[in-house]
Each structure stands twice: as structure tokens, then as C-alpha cells.
DOLUMTI-258360 format. One record per residue (C-alpha): residue number from 1; x, y, z. Coordinates in pm, whole numbers, plus 50000, padded with zeros to 5 digits. Each point is the difference from the previous one (the first is absolute). Layout:
DOLUMTI-258360
(NUM,(X,Y,Z))
...
***
This chain:
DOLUMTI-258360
(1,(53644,96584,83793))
(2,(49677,50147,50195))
(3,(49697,50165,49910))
(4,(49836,50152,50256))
(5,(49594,50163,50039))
(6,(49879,50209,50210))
(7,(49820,49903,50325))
(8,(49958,49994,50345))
(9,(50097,49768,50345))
(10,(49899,50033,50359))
(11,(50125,50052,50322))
(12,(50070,49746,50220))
(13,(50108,50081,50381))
(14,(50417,49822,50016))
(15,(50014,49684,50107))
(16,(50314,49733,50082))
(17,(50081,49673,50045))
(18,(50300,49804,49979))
(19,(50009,49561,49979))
(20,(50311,49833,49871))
(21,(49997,49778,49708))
(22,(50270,49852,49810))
(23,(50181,50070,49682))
(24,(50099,49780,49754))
(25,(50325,50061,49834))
(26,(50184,49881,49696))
(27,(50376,49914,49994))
(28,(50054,50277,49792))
(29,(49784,50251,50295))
(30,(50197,49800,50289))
(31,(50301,50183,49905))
(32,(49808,50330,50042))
(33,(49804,49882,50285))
(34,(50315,49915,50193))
(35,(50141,50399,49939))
(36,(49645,50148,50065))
(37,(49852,49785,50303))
(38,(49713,50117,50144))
(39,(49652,49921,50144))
(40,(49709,49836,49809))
(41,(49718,50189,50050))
(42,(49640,50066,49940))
(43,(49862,50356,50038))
(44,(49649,50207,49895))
(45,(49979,50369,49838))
(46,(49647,50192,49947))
(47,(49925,50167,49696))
(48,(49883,50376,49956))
(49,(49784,50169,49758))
(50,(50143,50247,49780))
(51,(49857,50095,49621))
(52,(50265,49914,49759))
(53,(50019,50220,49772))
(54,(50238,49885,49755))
(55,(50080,49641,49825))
(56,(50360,49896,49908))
(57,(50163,49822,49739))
(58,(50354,49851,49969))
(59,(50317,49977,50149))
(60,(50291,49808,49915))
(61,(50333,49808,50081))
(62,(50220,49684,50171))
(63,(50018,49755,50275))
(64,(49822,49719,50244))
(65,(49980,49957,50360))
(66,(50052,49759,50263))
(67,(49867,49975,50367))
(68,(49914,49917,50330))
(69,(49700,50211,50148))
(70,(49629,49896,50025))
(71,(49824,50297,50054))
(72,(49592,50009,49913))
(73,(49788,50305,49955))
(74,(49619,50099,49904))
(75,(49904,50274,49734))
(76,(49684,50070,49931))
(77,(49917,50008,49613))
(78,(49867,50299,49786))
(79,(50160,50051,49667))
(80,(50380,49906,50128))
(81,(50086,49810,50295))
(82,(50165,50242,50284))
(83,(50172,49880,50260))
(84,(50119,50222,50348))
(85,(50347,49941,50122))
(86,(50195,50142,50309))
(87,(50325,50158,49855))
(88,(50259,50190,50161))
(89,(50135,49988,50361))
(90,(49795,50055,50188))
(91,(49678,49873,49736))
(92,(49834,50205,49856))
(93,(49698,49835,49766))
(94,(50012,50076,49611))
(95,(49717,49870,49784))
(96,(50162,49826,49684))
(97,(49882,49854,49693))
(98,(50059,49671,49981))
(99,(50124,49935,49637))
(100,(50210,49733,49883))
(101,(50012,50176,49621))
(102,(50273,50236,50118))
(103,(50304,50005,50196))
(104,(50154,50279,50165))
(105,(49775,50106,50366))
(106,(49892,50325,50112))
(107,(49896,50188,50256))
(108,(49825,50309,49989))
(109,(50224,50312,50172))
(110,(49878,50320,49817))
(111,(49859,50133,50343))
(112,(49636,50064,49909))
(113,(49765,49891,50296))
(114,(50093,49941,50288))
(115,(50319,49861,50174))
(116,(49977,49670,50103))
(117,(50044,49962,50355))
(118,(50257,49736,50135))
(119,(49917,49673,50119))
(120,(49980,49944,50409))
(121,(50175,49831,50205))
(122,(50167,49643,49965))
(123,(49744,49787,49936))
(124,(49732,50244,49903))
(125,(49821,49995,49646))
(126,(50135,50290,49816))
(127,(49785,50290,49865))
(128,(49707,49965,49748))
(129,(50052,50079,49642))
(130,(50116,50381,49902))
(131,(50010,50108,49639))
(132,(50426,50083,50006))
(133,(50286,49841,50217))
(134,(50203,50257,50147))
(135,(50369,49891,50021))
(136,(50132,50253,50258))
(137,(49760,49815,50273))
(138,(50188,49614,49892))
(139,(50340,49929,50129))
(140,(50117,49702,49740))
(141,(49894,50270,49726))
(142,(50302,50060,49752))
(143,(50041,50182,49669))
(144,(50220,49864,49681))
(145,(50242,50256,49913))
(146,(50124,50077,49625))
(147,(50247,49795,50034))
(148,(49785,49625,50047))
(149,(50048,49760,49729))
(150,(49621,50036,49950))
(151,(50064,50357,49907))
(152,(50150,49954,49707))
(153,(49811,50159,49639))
(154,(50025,49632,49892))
(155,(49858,49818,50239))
(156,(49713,49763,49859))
(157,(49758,49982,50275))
(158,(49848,50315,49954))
(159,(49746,50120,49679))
(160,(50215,50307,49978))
(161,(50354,50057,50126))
(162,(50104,50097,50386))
(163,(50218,50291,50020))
(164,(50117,50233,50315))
(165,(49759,50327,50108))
(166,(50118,50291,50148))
(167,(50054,49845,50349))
(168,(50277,49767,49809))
(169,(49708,49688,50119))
(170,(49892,49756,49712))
(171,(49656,50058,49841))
(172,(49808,49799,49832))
(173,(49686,49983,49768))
(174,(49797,49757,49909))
(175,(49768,50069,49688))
(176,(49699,49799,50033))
(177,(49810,49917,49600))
(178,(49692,50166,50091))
(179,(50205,50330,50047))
(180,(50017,49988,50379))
(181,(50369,50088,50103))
(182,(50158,49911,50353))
(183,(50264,50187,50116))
(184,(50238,50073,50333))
(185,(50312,49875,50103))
(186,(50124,49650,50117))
(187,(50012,49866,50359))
(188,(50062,49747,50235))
(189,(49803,49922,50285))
(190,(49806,49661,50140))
(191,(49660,49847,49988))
(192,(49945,49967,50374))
(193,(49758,49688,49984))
(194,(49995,49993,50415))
(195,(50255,50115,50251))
(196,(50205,49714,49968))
(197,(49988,49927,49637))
(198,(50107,50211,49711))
(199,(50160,50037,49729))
(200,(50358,50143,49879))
(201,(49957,50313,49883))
(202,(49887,49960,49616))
(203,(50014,50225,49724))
(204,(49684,50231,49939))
(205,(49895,50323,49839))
(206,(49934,50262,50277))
(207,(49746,50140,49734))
(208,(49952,50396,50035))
(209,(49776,50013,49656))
(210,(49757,49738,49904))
(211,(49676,49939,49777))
(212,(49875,49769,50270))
(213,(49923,50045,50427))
(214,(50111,49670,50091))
(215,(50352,49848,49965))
(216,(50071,49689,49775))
(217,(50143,49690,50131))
(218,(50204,49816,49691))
(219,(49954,49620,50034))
(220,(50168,49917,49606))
(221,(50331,49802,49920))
(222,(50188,50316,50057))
(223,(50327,50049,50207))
(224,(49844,50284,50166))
(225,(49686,49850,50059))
(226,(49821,49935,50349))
(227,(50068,49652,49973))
(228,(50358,50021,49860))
(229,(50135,50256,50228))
(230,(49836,49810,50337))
(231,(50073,49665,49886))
(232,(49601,49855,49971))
(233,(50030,49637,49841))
(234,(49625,50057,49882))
(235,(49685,50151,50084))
(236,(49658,50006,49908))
(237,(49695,50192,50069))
(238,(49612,49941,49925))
(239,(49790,50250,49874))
(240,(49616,49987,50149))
(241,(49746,50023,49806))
(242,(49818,50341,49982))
(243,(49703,50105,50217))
(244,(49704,50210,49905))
(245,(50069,50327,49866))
(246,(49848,50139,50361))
(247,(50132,49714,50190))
(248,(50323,49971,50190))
(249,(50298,49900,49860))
(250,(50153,49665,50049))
(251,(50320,49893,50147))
(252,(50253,49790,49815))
(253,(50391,49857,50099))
(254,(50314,50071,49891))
(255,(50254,49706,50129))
(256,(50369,50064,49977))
(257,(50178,49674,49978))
(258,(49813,49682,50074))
(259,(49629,49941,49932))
(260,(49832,49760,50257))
(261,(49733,49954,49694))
(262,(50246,49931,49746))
(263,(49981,49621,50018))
(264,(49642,50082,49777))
(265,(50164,50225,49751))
(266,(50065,49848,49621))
(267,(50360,50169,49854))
(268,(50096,50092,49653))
(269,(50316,50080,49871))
(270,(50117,50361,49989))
(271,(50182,50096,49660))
(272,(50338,50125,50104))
(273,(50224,50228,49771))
(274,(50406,50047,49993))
(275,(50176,50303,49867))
(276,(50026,49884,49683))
(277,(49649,49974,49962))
(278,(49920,50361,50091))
(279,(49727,50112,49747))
(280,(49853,50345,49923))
(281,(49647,49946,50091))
(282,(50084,49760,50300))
(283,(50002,50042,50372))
(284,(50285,49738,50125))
(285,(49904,50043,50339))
(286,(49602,49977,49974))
(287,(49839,49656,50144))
(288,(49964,49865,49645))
(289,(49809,49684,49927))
(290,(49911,49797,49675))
(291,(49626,50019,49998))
(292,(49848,49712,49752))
(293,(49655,50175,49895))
(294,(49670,50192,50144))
(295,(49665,49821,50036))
(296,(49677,50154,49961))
(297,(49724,49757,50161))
(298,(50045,49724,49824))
(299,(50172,50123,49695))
(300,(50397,50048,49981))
(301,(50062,50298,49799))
(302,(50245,49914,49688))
(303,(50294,50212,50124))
(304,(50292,49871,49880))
(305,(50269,49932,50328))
(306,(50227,50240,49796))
(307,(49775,50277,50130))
(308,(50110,49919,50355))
(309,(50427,49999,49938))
(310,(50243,50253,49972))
(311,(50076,49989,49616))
(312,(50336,50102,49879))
(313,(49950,50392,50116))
(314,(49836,49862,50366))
(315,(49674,50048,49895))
(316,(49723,49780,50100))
(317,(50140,49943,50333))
(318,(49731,49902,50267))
(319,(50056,50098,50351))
(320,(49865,49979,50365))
(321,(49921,50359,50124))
(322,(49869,50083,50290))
(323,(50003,50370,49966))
(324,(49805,49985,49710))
(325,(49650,50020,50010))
(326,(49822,49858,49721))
(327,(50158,49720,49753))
(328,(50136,50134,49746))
(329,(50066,49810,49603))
(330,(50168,50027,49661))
(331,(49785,50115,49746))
(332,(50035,49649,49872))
(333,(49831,49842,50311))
(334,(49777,50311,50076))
(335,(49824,49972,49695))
(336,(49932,49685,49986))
(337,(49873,50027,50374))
(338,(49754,50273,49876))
(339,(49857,49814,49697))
(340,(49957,49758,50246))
(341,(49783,50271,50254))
(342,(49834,50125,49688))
(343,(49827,49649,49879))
(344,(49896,49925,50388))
(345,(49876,50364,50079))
(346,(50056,50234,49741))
(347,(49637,50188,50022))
(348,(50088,50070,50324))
(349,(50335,50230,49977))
(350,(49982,50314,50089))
(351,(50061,50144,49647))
(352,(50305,50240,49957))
(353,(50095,49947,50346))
(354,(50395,49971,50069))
(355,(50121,49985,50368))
(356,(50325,50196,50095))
(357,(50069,49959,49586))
(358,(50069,49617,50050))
(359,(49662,49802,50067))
(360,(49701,50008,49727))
(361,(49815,49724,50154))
(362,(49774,50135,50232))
(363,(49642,50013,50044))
(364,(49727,50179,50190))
(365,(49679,49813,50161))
(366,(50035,49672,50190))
(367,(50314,49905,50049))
(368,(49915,49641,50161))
(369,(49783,49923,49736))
(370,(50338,50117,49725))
(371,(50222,49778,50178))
(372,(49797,49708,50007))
(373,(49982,50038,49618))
(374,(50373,49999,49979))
(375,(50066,49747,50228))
(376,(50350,49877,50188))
(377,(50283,50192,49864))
(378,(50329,49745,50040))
(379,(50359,50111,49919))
(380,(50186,49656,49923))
(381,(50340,49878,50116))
(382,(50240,49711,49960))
(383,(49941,49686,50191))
(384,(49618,50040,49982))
(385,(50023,50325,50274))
(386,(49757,50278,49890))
(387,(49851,50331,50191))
(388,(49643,49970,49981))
(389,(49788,50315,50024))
(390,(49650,49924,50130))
(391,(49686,50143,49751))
(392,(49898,50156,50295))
(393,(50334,50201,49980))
(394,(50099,50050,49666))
(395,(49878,50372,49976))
(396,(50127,50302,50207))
(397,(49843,50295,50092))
(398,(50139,50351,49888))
(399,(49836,50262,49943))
(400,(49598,50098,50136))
(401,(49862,49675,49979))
(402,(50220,49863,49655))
(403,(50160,49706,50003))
(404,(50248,49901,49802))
(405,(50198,49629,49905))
(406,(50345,50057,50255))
(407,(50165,49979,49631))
(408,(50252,50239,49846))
(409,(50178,50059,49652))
(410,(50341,50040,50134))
(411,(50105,50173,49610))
(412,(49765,50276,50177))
(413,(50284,50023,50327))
(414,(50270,50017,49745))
(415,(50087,49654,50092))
(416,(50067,49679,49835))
(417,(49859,49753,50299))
(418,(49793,49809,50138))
(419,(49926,50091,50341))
(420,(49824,49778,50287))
(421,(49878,50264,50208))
(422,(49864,49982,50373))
(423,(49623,50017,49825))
(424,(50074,49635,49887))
(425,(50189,49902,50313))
(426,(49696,50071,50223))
(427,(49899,49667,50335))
(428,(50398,49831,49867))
(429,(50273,49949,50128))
(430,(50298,50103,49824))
(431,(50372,49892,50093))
(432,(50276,50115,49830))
(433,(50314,49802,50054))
(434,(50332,50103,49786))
(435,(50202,49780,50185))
(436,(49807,49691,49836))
(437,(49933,50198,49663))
(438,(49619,49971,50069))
(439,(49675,50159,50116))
(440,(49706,49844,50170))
(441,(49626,49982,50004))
(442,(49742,49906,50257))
(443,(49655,50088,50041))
(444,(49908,50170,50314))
(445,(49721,50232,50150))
(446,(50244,50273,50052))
(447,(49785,50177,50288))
(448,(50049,49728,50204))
(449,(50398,49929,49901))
***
């Protein structure tokens, strides 16, 4: 599940560098290790600035990874994380949105903009960032025909059933909950990391109708995910803070496979769910933790931990989204969040003031001076591990000088969960490791990561 606001990143000339590192593998990854051998590696993207104009919600279905690539790369932070990745033979750079609340990946082909231009020679960077990827210039690109197992109306990975266009080649749409739809056929072709390491060629949507102008990169528990299909044990990625609304933008990391910080990080327990369990309102293949509570300052609201598990119809569920903007909560856990706001600053809120129809709490005037008032905002885990958001951070600005509390009523999405979005992920580490059932926090100034 992602939610995604608009906003902006910045250019950033392409840069490379490989260093080996090494991979640690389960016995149960051995077995795919030992088919799929290939080079550790380390490796850098830029990012590129873009508006995004829409913000997605929601995709669904099955299965989990295993691994053997280390791979790390910067984004720069504005409302989503992007990352840009060389794809197709030779490269050619897509920017991505990095968002481990969905599952299936896409590129953007609908042919507005320019064509990206190949990649040199062996050894050469390849080009910057273009807006579509244009298979007829990529040798490893391939089409699915009607006749893929993935084509069929039944198939659960997609919000709304494949079926077989006019060219007899499988289409696909995915039908994001804020109304944006993604649509265009699916591929194969490789993430080109350097010329001597790549990928097979995964499965992605060759897009040729989107909401958005960047491609998404699906990092959830899904068998058609980024980390599924190219066999990434784990990853994890840190989110800098943000600059000045004039400033530049900061650079963060992405790290597929192993962390060299990770020896730092504090792990919780994903919540994992079988077939039988498949609820209504649940995501089975959402990063889903069992958060204990939200503190205020010094005061621990009284939300009961109900408010934070998938009840009998999946509601309640709490999950790790990068996609996702702000943090989004029950109207159980919302409420009593606000009441919360209200007694500390109340005066102060910008009266009849709802952001994008989900956030009331916001506030003209001095926005230091506000957060200081509310104080530390800490969202509470098992084993003592919590996410701490600084005073000095709890408020966002949106609109001409308003800022609001990074805090949504997810009822307002159409959703039933709680969301950790990027907002609240901001200078931290976060690893997600399926392998191990876990995820893992470490603090971090994410500029310098």
C-alpha cells in the first residue's frame, strides 16, 4: 500500500562506482544462490527532479524472495524516494519510485519526450534520465504473449485482470486507490547495474498510459516484485532529512542486499500471513509490523494495541511504506492522536483547514515554536524499538507557508490501515529482511549515508 504527494527532486550529473562486499546467505538462499551465482556488488544511481503529479494507493498479492546481490544506491528525498536505474541492453536510465507498498515494476514506454539515447561503450556510464524507455533501442527487451501463465483473467497479482490486446500481447492494469490507473503490456528485459552485472530479465509493465512521469520500482513480499524476481535477500534504504524549502535536496541510499551499517540496526518481527488467513481489508504482502502504541512527549496516548492488528476482516493492519508520504491511522488511533494535538496546541490550528481531505492538524505562524509545543512524536515497537520523530520535525510544510502534523485519517483514503510513511522514516535506516521475518532500525544522518 502507498500514498504518494506531490513534489519535486533534483538533478544530479550520473555517477558509478563498483566495491565488492559480501552476502550473507541462509541455508534455505544457498540453494538459490548455488542456481543464480553471481557477483556481490556495490553500485551508485543519481536522482532527477520531476513533479509528481499523482499519489498511489494499493496493490495486492503472493510470494518472498531470496538472494545474492549487494547493490547500493542514493535518492534524493522530496515527497517519495526515486531512485535512477540503467535498464535495458544497452542501459538506458529510468527514474523509479522506490516503494516497497506495491509489487509489480514499471517502466514508463508511452513515448512522450524524448527517446532515451543508448548507453556508450563497454564500460561507459549509460545516458542520464529520460522521461520513457524505448524498447526498440534494448536488445534483451521481450514482450509476454497471450498465451503466458501471467495472462490469465485470474491471475492474482494484478488489481484488475490481464487479458490479450489486439496485438494478441498481454496487458495489464493496475488501478491505483487514489484513481490513478497504470496500464501497458508486460515485458522482460534486465536492470543493467554495470556492464558486467545484471540481472535476468524480470517481469515489468512497459507502461504506455500512466497517472505518474516516473516508473515504480515494487520492493513488497510479492512474486513479481524487484526483490523476488532478482533474488535480493534484503535491502534497505535511508531517507535524509529534508532541506529548506529553497535549499538543495539531500541525498539518501538505497542498499540491495547487505548493509555495512546494519550491525547498529534494532529488528522487530514482521507479521506474516498464509492463505488461509487472507482477509478482505488486508494486504498479505505489505511489510506489516505489530506496533505497541504512539507517544506524544511524554504522554502515551491510550490506544488500545487492537488499533494496530488486522482484526478478523484485516483491518487495523500497520505497515512499513515507503511510497507513502505521510503516516497514515485508524480513526481509532487518529483521534486519539488529535485530542492529543488539540490539548497541546489547539489555539493554534488553522481552523477548517483539511490537507489533500486527510490531515486537519495544521497550523499557520511559527512552525518551530508549534513543534516545540508538541514535542517528540514516538511510534512504539516490541522489544523497546521505537521511531522517534524530533519536535523540530514533527510538522510538514504543504501548502504557502501551512504546516501541517505528517498525520492522516486513512477512513479518508478508503483504507483500513495504518501506514508508516517516508515522512516518519526521515535520518533512519530501514532494512527489510523477509528471509529472517524482520525489519530493522538505525538512526543515521541520511545525507551523509
Amino acid at each position: 500500500m502507498a500514498v504518494r504527494r506531490s513534489s519535486v527532486v533534483v538533478t544530479l550529473p550520473f555517477f558509478l562506482f563498483c566495491c565488492f562486499c559480501s552476502v550473507s546467505l541462509s541455508k534455505q538462499e544457498q540453494s538459490h544462490h548455488n542456481q543464480n551465482k553471481s557477483s556481490s556488488f556495490s553500485l551508485s544511481f543519481p536522482l532527477q527532479s520531476h513533479p509528481l503529479p499523482h499519489h498511489k494507493l494499493h496493490s495486492l498479492r503472493p510470494s518472498l524472495a531470496s538472494a545474492a546481490v549487494a547493490v547500493k544506491s542514493p535518492f534524493k528525498f522530496s515527497m517519495v524516494p526515486v531512485v535512477s536505474i540503467p535498464i535495458g541492453t544497452p542501459p538506458q536510465t529510468q527514474d523509479m519510485i522506490l516503494d516497497t507498498g506495491s509489487q509489480l515494476s514499471w517502466i514508463q514506454c508511452h513515448g512522450k519526450g524524448k527517446k532515451a539515447a543508448a548507453g556508450g561503450a563497454a564500460g561507459q556510464p549509460p545516458s542520464p534520465s529520460t522521461a520513457t524507455f524505448d524498447p526498440s533501442l534494448s536488445s534483451s527487451f521481450s514482450v509476454l504473449p497471450c498465451n503466458h501463465p501471467l495472462c490469465k483473467p485470474r491471475t492474482p497479482d494484478f488489481t484488475l485482470p490481464t487479458s490479450c490486446d489486439q496485438n494478441r500481447l498481454c496487458h495489464y492494469s493496475y488501478f491505483y486507490a487514489d484513481g490513478t490507473l497504470a496500464e501497458g503490456n508486460l515485458v522482460r528485459e534486465k536492470f543493467t547495474f554495470s556492464t558486467t552485472q545484471t540481472t535476468p530479465p524480470l517481469i515489468l509493465g512497459c507502461a504506455t498510459s500512466s497517472g505518474d512521469d516516473k516508473g515504480i520500482l515494487g520492493m513488497n513480499l510479492g512474486r513479481l516484485s524487484f526483490p523476488s524476481q532478482a533474488k535480493v535477500s534484503k535491502f534497505s534504504y535511508c531517507v535524509p532529512a529534508r532541506a529548506s524549502r529553497f535549499g538543495p535536496s539531500p541525498t539518501g541510499s538505497l542498499y540491495l542486499g547487505d548493509n555495512p551499517n546494519s550491525g547498529a540496526f534494532q529488528y522487530i518481527g514482521l507479521m506474516t500471513f498464509g492463505q488461509s488467513q487472507r482477509m478482505p481489508n488486508l494486504d498479505p504482502l505489505a511489510y506489516t509490523v505489530a506496533m505497541q502504541g504512539i507517544r506524544i512527549g511524554t504522554r502515551r496516548l491510550s490506544i488500545p494495541q487492537t488499533a494496530f492488528r488486522p482484526d478478523a476482516s484485516g483491518s487495523g493492519q500497520t505497515m512499513i511504506d515507503s511510497g507513502s508520504e505521510f503516516t497514515y491511522l485508524v480513526d481509532e488511533a487518529y483521534d486519539k492522536v488529535r485530542e492529543e494535538v488539540v490539548r497541546l496546541v489547539g489555539p493554534r490550528m488553522k481552523k477548517g483547514y483539511v490537507y489533500g481531505g486527510v490531515a486537519d492538524m495544521c497550523f499557520d505562524g511559527d512552525a518551530a515554536a508549534i513543534g516545540q509545543s508538541i514535542g517528540d512524536v514516538a511510534f512504539e515497537f516490541e522489544k523497546g524499538v521505537e521511531i522517534v520523530v524530533a519536535k523540530e520535525k514533527v510538522l510538514a510544510e504543504v501548502d504557502g507557508g501551512v504546516h501541517c502534523m505528517a498525520v492522516g485519517r486513512s477512513s479518508m483514503l478508503g483504507a483500513a490501515s495504518n501506514i508508516i510513511g517516508n515522512f516518519h522514516q526521515q535520518d533512519l535506516w530501514v532494512e527489510f529482511d523477509p528471509g529472517n521475518r524482520r525489519v530493522g532500525f538505525g538512526r543515521a544522518d541520511c545525507s551523509r549515508s
